[in-house]
VEXKOLDO-147717 format. One record per residue (C-alpha): residue in one letter; x, y, z. Coordinates in steps of 0.05 Angstrom, whole numbers. Example, Ala and Ser with C-alpha at 12.3 -4.5 7.8 and 13.67 -1.06 7.14 Angstrom:
2
<r: A | east: 246 | north: -90 | up: 156>;
<r: S | east: 273 | north: -21 | up: 143>;
//
This chain:
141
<r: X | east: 0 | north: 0 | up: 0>;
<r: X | east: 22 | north: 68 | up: -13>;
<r: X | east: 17 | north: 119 | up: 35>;
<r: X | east: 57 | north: 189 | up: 22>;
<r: X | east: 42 | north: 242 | up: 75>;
<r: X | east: 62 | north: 321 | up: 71>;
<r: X | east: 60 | north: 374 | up: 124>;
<r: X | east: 41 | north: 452 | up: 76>;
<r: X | east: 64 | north: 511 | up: 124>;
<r: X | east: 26 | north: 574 | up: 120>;
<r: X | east: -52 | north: 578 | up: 135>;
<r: X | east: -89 | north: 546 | up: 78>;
<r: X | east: -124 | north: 571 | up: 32>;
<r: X | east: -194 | north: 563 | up: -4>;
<r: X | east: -196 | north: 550 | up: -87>;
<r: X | east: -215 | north: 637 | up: -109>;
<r: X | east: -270 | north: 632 | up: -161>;
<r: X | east: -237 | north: 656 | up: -234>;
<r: X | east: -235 | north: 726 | up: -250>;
<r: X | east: -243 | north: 741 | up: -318>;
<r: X | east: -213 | north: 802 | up: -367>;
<r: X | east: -217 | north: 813 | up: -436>;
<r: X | east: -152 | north: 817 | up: -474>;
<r: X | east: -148 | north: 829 | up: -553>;
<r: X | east: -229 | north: 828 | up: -551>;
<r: X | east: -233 | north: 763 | up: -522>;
<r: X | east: -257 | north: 737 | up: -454>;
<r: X | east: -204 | north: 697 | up: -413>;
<r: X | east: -207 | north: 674 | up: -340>;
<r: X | east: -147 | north: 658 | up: -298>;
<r: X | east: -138 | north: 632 | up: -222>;
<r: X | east: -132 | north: 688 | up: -176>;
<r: X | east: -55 | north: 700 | up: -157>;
<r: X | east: -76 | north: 681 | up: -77>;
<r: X | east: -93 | north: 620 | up: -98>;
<r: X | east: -50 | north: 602 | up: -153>;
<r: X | east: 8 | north: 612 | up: -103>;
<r: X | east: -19 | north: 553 | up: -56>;
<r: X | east: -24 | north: 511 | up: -105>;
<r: X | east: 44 | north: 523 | up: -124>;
<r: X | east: 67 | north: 512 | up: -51>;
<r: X | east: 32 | north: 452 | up: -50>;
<r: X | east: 56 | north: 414 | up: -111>;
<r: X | east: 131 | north: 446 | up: -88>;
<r: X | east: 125 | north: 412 | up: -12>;
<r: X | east: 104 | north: 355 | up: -49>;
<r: X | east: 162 | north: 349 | up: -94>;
<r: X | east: 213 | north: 369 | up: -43>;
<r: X | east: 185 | north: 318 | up: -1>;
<r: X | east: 176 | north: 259 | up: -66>;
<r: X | east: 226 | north: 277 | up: -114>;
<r: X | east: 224 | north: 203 | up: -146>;
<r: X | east: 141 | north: 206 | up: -140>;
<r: X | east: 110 | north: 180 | up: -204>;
<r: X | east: 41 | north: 206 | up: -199>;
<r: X | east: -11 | north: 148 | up: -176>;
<r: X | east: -57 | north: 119 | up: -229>;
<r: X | east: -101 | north: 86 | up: -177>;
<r: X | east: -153 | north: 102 | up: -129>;
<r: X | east: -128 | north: 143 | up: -71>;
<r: X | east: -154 | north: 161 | up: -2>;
<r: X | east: -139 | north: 236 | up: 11>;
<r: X | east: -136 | north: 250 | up: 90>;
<r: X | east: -142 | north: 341 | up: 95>;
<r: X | east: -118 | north: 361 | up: 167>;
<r: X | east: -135 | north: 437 | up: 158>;
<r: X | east: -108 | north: 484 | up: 224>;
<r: X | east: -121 | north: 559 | up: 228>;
<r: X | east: -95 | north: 602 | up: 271>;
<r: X | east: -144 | north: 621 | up: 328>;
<r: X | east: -163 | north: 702 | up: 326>;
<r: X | east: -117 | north: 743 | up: 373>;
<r: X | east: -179 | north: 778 | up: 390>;
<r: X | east: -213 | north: 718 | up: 429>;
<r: X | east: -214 | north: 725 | up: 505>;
<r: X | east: -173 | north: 663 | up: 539>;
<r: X | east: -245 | north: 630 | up: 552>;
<r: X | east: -263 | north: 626 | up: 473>;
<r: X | east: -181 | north: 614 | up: 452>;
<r: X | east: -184 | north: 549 | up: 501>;
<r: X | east: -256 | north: 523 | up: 472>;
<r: X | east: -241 | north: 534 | up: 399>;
<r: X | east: -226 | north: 473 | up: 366>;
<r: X | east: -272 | north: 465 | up: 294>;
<r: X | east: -272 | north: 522 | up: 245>;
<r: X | east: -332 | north: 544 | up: 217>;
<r: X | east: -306 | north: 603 | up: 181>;
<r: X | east: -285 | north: 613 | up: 116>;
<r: X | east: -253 | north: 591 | up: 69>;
<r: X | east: -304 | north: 527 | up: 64>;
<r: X | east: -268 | north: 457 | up: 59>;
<r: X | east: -281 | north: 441 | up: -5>;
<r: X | east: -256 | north: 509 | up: -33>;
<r: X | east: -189 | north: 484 | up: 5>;
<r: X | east: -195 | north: 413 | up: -15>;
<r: X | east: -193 | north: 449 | up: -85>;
<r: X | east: -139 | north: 485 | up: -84>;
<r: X | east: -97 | north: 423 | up: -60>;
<r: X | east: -124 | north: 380 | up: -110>;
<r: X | east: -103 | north: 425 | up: -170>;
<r: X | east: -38 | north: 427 | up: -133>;
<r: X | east: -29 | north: 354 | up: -133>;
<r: X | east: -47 | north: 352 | up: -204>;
<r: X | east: 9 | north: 316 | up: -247>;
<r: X | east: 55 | north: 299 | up: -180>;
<r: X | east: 19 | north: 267 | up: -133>;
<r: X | east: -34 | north: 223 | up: -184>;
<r: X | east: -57 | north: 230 | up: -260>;
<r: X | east: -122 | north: 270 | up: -242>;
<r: X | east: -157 | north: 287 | up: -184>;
<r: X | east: -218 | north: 252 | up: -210>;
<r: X | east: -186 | north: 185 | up: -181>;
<r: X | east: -195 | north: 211 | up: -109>;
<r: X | east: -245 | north: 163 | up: -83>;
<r: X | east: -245 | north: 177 | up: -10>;
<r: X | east: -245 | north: 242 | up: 27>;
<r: X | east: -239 | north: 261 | up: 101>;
<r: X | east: -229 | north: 334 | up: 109>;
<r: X | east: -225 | north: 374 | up: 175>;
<r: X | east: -218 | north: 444 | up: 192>;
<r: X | east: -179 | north: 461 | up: 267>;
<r: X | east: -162 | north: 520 | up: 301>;
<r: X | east: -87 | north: 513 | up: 320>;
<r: X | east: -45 | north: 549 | up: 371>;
<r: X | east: 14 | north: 527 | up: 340>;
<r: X | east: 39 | north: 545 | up: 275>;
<r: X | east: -20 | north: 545 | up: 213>;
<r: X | east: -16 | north: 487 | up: 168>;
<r: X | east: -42 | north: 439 | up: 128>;
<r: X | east: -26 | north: 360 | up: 129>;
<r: X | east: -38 | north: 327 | up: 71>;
<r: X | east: -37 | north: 241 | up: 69>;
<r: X | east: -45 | north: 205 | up: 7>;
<r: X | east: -60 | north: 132 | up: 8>;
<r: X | east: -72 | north: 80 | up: -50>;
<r: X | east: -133 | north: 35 | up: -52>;
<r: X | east: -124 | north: -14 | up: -100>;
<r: X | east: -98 | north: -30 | up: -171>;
<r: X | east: -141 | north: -6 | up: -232>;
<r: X | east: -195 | north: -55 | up: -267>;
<r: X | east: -175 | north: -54 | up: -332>;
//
């Protein structure tokens, strides 16, 4: 079974809808810069982390360990309670953006992620995300 496992620093960050512009007369959209960067920092830590990585062609289990810093602004009381965010950006929006980072390095094409489990944590250490990839099973050809 393969299981590969990264740890992204830096608090994640939700898939931006496209913005459009118009350049010679037509209408092109492109990935926000915000999130474009992510996704860049997650396919790097994944490369740094699997250099030799051919990119799975199987179904894979994707385990999303999402931790946000908790506001300065909550009293002790609230800072000691918080544990589940339910703020944005919305887990699938960050699921997203790690999928289209994973693109081409980790597997083929997202669409082979079978099973999901997704969580989103307040953290009072550093913001990160951990990311853990596991194969299922061989193809059916």
């Amino acid at each position: 079974m393969i299981v590969m496992t990264i740890q992204v620093p830096g608090i994640p960050v939700g898939k931006g809808r496209p913005r459009m512009s118009v350049r010679g007369g037509h209408a092109m959209a492109y990935t926000p810069e915000k999130t474009a960067r992510y996704e860049n920092l997650v396919r790097t830590t994944f490369v740094n982390a699997y250099p030799d990585a051919v990119p799975l062609d199987v179904p894979v289990k994707v385990i999303v360990d999402a931790e946000f810093p908790i506001p300065k602004s909550w009293s002790k009381k609230k800072r000691k309670d918080a544990f589940y965010v339910t703020k944005k950006p919305d887990i699938d929006n960050v699921t997203k953006s790690i999928f289209d980072g994973l693109n081409g390095v980790a597997w083929t094409d997202d669409s082979l992620v079978a099973v999901l489990e997704a969580s989103k944590r307040y953290t009072e250490q550093m913001p990160s995300c951990c990311i853990t990839i596991v194969g299922l099973e061989e193809k059916n050809e």
